[in-house]
Structure formats: C-alpha cells, structure tokens
N, C-alpha and C positions, 0 to 999 in steps of 0.2 A: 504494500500500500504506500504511496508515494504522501509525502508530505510537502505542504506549501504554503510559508507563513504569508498570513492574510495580507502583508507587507510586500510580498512578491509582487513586479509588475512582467506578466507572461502573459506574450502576445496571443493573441485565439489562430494566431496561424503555427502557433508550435505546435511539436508535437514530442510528448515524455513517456516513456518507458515507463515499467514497473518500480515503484521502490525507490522514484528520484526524490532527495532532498533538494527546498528551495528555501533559502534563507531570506531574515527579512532586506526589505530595497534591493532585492539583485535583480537582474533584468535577465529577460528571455527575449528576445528578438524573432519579428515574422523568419517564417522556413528555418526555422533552427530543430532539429531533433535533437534529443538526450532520452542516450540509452539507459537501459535500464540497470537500476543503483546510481546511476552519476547523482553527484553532490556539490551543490552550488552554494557557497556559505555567504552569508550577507554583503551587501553592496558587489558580489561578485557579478558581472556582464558577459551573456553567451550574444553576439550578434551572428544574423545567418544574411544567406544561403550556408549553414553549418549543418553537418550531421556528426555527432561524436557518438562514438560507440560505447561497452558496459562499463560502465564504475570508474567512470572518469571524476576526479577532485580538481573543484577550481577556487580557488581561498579569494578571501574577499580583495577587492579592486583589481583582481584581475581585469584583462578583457579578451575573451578569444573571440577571433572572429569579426574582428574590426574593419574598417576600410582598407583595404592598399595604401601606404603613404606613396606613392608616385605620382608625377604631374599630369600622366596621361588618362589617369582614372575618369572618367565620366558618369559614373554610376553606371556602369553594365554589371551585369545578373555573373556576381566570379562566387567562388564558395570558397569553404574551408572542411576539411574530410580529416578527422580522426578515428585513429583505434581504440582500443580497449585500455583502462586501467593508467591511466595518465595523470599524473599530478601537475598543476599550471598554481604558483604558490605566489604569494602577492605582491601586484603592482606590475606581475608578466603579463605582456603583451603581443599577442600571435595577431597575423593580417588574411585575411583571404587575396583569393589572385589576382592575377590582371588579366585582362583580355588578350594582349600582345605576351604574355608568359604562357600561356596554356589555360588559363581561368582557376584553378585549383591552388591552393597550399594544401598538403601531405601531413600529416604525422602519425605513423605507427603504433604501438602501444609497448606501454611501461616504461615510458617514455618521463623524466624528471627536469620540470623546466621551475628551474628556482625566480627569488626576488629579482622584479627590475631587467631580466632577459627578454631579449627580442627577439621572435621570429617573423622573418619579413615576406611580403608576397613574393608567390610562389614556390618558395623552399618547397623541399622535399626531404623529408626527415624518416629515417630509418625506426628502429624500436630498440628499447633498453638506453634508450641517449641519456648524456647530460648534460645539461645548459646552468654553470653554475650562477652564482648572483652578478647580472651584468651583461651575463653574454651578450653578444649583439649578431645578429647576421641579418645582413644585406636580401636584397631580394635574390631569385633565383640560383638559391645555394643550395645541393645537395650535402646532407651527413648522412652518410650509411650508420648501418647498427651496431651500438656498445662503444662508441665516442665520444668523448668529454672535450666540453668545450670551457674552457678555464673559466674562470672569474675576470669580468671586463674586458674579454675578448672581442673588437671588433674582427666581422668576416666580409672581406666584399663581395659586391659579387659574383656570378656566377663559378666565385669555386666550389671545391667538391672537396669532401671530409669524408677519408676511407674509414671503413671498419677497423672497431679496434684503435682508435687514435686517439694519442691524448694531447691537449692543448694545455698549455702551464697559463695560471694566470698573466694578464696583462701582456700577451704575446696578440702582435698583430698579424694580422693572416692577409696577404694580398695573391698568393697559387697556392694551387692545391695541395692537399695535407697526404701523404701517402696511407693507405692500411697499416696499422699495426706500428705506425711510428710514434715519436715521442716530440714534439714542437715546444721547445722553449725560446724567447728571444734572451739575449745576452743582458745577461744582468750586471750592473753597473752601480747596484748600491754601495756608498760608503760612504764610514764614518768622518768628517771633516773636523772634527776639534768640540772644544769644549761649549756649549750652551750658556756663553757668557753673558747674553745680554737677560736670556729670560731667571738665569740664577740671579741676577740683581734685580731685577722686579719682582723676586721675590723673598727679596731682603737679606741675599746672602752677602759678606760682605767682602769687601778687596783682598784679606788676607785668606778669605775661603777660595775664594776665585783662583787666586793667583796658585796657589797649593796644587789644583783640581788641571790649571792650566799647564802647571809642570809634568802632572800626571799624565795628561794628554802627549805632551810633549815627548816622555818616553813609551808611549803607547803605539802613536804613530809616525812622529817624526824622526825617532834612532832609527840605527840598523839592528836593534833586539828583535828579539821573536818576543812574542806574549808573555811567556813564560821568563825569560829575561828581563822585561820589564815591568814586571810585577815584581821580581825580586827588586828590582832596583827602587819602585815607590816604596818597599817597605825598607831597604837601607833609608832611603834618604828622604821619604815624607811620614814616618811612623806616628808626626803628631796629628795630622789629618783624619780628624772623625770623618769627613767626605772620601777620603783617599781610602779610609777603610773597606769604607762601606763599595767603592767599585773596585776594588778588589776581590773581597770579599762576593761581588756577582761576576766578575769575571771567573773567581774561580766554580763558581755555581752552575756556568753555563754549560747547558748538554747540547747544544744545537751549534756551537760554536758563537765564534763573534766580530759582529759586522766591523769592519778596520779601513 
C-alpha cells in the first residue's frame, strides 16, 4: 500500500507503483512513473517524461528528471529512464535528454549518486556506479559499470568512463578514463610555513610566534628529514608549550605529513 502525505503535490498524469513513499512538498511531475517501493522523502522533485524502476530512494531536494541545461533545448518531449534500487541523496541533480543527443538520459540500477553530483543530458550510466559528493558530468558522457567518480570531479563531455575505474577526488577529466584504471591528477599540496598572521588574531604572542616560526624553519626549510628535525626542536626549543605540542602530533601522525 503506497503512502502519500497529504502535502505531496503529484500530478494526475503520474503514475506509482505498489508501496511508493511520498513525502510531504515533494513533487511528482506529469508522465513521470515510480516503480514500485521507490521512496520520495520530503521536498524531494521526480520531473518526467521519467520512468524509474523498483525501490529507487530520492532524499529530499533532490531533483531527477529536470530540464536539459543546454541552449538548444526548446521544450521537446526528451525523458529520463532509470533502473532499479538507486539512491539520488541530496541536492543531486540528474537532467533528461536533448533532442540533438538521442532524447534519453540512462541510469542503470544500484546505482549511488551522493550530495551536490550532476548528471547531465544524455549521459548514459552503467549500474553499481558512484558519483561521490560533487561529481559533475557534462552532457553526453558515458560510465560503464562499478566506477567511481571522485569527489568534485568535473567530466566533459562526450567522454566515456570504463568499467571498473576509479577517479581520485578533485581530478579533472577532459578523455576518456580506461576500464579498470586508477585516474589521479598530481597533487601538489604543501605545507608553506607557519600561520602567523591568524596565530596573532588570536592572541598569541611575538615570542610564541617567533618559537613556532623556528620550528617551521627546521621542519621545512633544512636539509633534515622529519625525524631530524624534531630532534633538533627538542634540543633547541624545549621551552615551547607550542613546539611541544607539534611535535608531539607530528609524532602522532599515521597518514604521514603534509611538508
């Protein structure tokens, strides 16, 4: 038995399956189907031409099923086609097609499209994917199945994402990803010195500073390794309760540390 708080606004041209949850203010859209068990939680948005298949979860402000963002759109009749068992987790926004793409966006099932990710007109998305928080893709991008698409990943478009790939956060995609490879862009974080201006807005004072900036100084500008210069802040800043204390999480660190 399908439930639908009295808050729902569901157009008389859907049409719902057995056992669909409808929370309150989410919207249903004309020609939209939801199979049976899908679960719409409050202010969540299903717009059609969509048909989603069984036990699809869409958390609230989602929107599946939106307009194409493209300039060519004119309101022609494009849809959006899901499978089975899909989570779309909030503020994710999926597009139906264009006209000039094929009419269709695609997604498979068991499919995990987290916070803030885009799927854009036309994609064509495999099943088992994951779109972490962020993702972005362009329009007519293919991902084949059991491929991870990092965090804040733009994809443009018309590439194609093999099975089995995994994208590292914050790597841009501008060709294709191969099957079963591993895509990281080069990282380039590090550490540049000491945080002098905001330790003095926060009331530490010249002789703190100045202690913390010697510290930094054998941290990264000798030729010590870490280990080297931790020995040397403790020969020769031992009175430093601050010098202690990064120390003291230098040596705590299990993931290593950023230099």
């Amino acid at each position: 038995m399908s439930e639908i708080h009295s808050h729902a606004i569901i157009s008389p041209r859907a049409r719902l399956g057995v056992g669909v949850q409808i929370g309150a203010y989410a919207v249903v859209g004309d020609d939209v189907e939801l199979g049976e068990g899908c679960v719409l939680q409050h202010h969540a948005m299903v717009q059609g031409p969509a048909r989603l298949g069984r036990g699809n979860q869409v958390y609230s402000f989602a929107v599946i099923g939106g307009d194409p963002q493209d300039f060519t759109f004119a309101g022609e009749r494009v849809s959006l086609e899901v499978g089975d068992e899909n989570t779309f987790r909030e503020f994710c926004t999926v597009n139906r097609g264009t006209a000039k793409g094929g009419g269709v966006t695609r997604l498979g099932s068991h499919n995990l499209i987290m916070n803030y990710a885009h799927i854009g007109h036309d994609d064509q998305i495999g099943s088992h994917t994951v779109f972490v928080n962020g993702a972005t893709l362009a329009g007519h991008v293919t991902v084949d199945d059991y491929a991870t698409i990092g965090a804040f990943c733009p994809v443009h478009q018309f590439c194609r994402i093999g099975r089995h790939a995994y994208i590292a956060a914050n790597t841009v995609i501008t060709q294709d990803v191969p099957p079963f490879s591993k895509i990281v862009a080069p990282r380039e974080t590090r550490c540049y010195g000491l945080n002098a201006v905001g330790l003095e807005r926060h009331g530490f004072s010249a002789e703190r500073i100045a202690a913390l900036e010697k510290a930094y100084r054998l941290l990264l500008r000798s030729k010590m390794n870490t280990t080297q210069a931790v020995a040397a802040m403790r020969e020769t800043l031992h009175g430093s309760a601050d010098v202690i204390q990064l120390i003291d999480f230098i040596e705590s660190a299990e993931r290593g540390l950023t230099k």
